[in-house]
C-alpha positions in Angstrom: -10.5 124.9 178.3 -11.3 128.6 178.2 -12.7 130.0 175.2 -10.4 132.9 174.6 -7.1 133.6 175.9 -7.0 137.5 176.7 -3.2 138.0 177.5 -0.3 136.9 175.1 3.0 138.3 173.9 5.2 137.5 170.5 7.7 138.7 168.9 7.1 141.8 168.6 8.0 142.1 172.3 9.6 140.3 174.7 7.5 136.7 173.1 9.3 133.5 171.4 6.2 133.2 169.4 5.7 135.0 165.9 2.5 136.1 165.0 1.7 134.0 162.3 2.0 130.9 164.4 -0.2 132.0 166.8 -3.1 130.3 165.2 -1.9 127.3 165.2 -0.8 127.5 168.9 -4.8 128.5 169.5 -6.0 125.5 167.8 -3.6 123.3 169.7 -4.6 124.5 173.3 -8.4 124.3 171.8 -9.0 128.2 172.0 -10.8 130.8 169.5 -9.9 133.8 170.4 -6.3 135.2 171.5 -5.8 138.5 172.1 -2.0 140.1 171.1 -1.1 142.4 174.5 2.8 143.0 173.8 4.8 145.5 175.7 4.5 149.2 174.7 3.8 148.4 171.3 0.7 147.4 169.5 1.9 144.4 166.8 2.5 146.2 163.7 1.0 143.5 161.4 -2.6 143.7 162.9 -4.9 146.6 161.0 -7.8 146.3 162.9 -9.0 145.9 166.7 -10.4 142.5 165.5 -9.3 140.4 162.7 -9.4 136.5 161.9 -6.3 134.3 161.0 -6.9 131.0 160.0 -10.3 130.6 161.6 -8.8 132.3 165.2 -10.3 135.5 166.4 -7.0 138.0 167.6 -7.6 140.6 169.6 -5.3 144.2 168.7 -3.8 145.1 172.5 -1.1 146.1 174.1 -0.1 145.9 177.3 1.4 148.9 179.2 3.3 149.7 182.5 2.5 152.6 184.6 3.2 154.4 187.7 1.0 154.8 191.3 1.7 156.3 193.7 2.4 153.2 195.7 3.7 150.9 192.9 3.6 149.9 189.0 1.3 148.4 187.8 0.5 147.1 184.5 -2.6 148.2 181.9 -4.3 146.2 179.3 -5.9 147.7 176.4 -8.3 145.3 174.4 -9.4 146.5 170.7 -6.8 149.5 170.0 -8.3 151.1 167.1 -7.0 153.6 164.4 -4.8 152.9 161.2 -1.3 150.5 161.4 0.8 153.1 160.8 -0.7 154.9 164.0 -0.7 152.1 166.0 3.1 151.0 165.6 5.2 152.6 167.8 8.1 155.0 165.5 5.2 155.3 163.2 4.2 158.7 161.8 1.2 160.0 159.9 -2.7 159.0 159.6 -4.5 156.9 157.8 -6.3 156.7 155.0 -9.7 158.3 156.1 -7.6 161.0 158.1 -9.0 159.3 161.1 -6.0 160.3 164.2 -7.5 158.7 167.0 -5.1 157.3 169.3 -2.2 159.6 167.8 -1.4 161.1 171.7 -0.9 156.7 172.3 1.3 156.8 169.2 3.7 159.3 170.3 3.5 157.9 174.0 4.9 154.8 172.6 7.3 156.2 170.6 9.0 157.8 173.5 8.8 154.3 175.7 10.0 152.5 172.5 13.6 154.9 172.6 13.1 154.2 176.5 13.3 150.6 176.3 15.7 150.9 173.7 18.3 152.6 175.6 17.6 150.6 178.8 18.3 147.1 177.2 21.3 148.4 176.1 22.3 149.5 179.5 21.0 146.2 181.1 22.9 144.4 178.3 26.4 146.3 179.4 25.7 145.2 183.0 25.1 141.6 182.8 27.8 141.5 180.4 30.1 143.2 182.9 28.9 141.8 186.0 29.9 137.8 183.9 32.5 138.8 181.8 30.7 137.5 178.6 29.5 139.0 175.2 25.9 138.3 175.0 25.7 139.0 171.3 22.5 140.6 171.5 20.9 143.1 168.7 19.0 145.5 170.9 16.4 147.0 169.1 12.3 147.7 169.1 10.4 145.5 171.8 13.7 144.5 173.4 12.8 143.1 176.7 14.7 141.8 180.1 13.2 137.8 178.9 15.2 138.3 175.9 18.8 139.1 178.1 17.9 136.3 180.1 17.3 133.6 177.3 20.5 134.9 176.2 22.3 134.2 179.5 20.7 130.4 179.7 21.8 129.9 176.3 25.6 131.2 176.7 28.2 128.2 176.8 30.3 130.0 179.6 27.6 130.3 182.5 26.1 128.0 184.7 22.3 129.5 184.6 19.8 127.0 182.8 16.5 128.8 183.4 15.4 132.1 183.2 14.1 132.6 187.1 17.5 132.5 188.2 18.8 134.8 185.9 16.1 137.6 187.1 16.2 136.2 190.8 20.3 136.9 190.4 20.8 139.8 188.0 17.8 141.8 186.4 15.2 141.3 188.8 14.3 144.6 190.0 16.1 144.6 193.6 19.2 142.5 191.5 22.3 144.2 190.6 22.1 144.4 186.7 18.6 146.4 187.0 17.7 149.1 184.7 14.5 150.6 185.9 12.0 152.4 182.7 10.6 155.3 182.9 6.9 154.4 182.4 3.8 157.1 182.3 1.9 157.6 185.5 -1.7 155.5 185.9 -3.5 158.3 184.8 -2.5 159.6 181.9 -1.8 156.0 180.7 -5.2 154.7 181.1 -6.0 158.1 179.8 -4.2 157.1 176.7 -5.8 153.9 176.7 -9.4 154.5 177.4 -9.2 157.0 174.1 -7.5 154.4 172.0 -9.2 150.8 172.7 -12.6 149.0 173.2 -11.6 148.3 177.1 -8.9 149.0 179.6 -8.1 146.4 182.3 -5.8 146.2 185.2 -3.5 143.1 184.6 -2.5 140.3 187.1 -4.1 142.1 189.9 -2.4 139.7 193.0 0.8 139.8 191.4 1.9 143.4 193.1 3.5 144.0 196.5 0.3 145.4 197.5 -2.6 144.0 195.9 -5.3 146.1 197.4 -4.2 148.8 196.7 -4.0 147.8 192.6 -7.6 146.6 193.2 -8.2 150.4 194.0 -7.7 151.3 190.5 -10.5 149.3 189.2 -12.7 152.0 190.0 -11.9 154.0 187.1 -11.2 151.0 184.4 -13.2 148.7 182.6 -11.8 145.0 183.1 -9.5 143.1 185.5 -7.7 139.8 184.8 -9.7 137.6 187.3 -8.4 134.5 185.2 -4.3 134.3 185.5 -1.8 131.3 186.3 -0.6 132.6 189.5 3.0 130.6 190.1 3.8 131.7 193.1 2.3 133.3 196.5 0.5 136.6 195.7 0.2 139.4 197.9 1.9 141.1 200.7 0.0 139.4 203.3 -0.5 135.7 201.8 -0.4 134.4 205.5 -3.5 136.4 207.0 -6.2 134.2 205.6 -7.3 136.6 202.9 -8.8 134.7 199.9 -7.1 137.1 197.0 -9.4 135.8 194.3 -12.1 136.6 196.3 -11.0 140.4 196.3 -11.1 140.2 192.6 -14.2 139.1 192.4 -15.3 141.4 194.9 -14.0 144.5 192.2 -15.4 142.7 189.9 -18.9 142.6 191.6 -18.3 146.4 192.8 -17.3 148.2 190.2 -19.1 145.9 187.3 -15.7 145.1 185.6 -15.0 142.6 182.6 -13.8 139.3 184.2 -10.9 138.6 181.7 -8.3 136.9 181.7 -5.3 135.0 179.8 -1.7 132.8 179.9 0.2 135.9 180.1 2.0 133.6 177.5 5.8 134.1 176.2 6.3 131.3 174.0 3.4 129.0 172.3 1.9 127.3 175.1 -2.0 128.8 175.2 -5.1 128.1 176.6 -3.6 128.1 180.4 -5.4 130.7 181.6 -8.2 132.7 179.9 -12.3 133.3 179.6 -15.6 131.3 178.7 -17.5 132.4 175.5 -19.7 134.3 177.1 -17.5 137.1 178.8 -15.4 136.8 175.5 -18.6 138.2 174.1 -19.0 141.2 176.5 -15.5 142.3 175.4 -16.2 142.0 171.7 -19.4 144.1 172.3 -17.3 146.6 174.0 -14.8 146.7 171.5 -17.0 147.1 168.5 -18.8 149.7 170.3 
């Protein structure tokens, strides 16, 4: 059972889980620390890179998506510091030392907050069209394509009943209903990242069409998600005998990265994937500078 589970979304995003019962989901799968890495939004009820709830350690992150030249690929940013009201995307304003740290991360989010916005609306009208149902969905901050999909499983009038088929058939991103977002590129999102939090990481590194080539990028981060409950095949070339975990460790090894790791959890099942005390204590280190 790892000691801290590095990679978790709630509510605030595109998670079932609310924050306040994620300490109770910690204690079930046996972990003390969880760190909260929601899409494009740091959780707006966290005031501090670390804080304790109910004898759990949690971890202020956020997890963002950017663009290579080759693919996109998502960034994890462990320990974002600065004030709330910074760190909540539509926020304005600094806080009460007048420290502005992270504000250029603040207005980036604000724009991909509108972004996200307006593209779950136009994903919404698309499924919606495309099955001739009303979805009766409120699209508003941290709106996510997990939410449409839940919705689609849970409508009387269609035959879906889990959520893979719903991406695999409509809002997966070669599937008809597809909105695509228009994320930063990798540089001036880790950039924004680096400035703002303890440690940047790349995220699920052999889930990308070209996993190599998202390896690359460790050269100029701090972390990589060695730890990760892989479902499915990973890689482009899954057939060529290539041990993919061994080209983590290898960056890893290369580059001296943070071996994290976490469930990549949506609802309140923890502990699947994640790190041993000791690494948990490199990041903590690096995150209270």
């Amino acid at each position: 059972m790892p000691h801290a589970d590095l990679h978790v979304h709630t509510t605030a995003s595109d998670g079932s889980m609310a924050l306040d019962d994620v300490p109770a989901a910690a204690k079930r799968a046996g972990v003390d620390a969880v760190a909260i890495t929601d899409h494009d939004i740091v959780h707006p009820d966290l005031d501090a890179p670390l804080t304790e709830r109910d004898g759990v350690e949690i971890v202020r992150g956020i997890e963002l998506r950017v663009e290579t030249p080759t693919q996109r690929v998502d960034l994890l940013g462990y320990g974002v510091r600065g004030s709330k009201e910074r760190a909540r995307a539509g926020s304005t304003g600094h806080d009460a030392s007048g420290d502005d740290r992270g504000t250029t991360l603040r207005d980036e989010l604000d724009r991909l907050g509108r972004d996200r916005i307006e593209r779950g609306r136009r994903i919404v009208e698309n499924v919606e069209a495309e099955l001739g149902i009303d979805l009766g969905l409120d699209v508003g901050a941290g709106f996510g394509r997990p939410h449409v999909a839940r919705a689609v499983v849970a409508h009387p009038d269609t035959a879906y009943d889990e959520i893979g088929a719903v991406f695999a058939d409509l809002i997966g991103e070669d599937a008809p209903c597809y909105v695509a977002r228009d994320v930063p590129t990798f540089e001036r999102g880790r950039a924004l990242l680096a400035d703002a939090c303890g440690a940047v990481g790349l995220a699920h590194p052999l889930r990308y069409p070209d996993p190599d080539a998202a390896l690359a990028l460790c050269a100029d981060l701090d972390a990589v998600e060695r730890h990760y409950p892989y479902d499915r095949p990973v890689g482009r070339d899954v057939d060529d005998g290539d041990d993919g975990h061994a080209r983590v460790r290898h960056a890893v090894e290369e580059h001296d990265l943070l071996a994290l790791g976490g469930s990549d959890a949506h609802d309140d099942t923890l502990g699947v994937a994640g790190v041993d005390s000791g690494e948990y204590r490199r990041l903590r280190r690096r995150i209270r500078g």
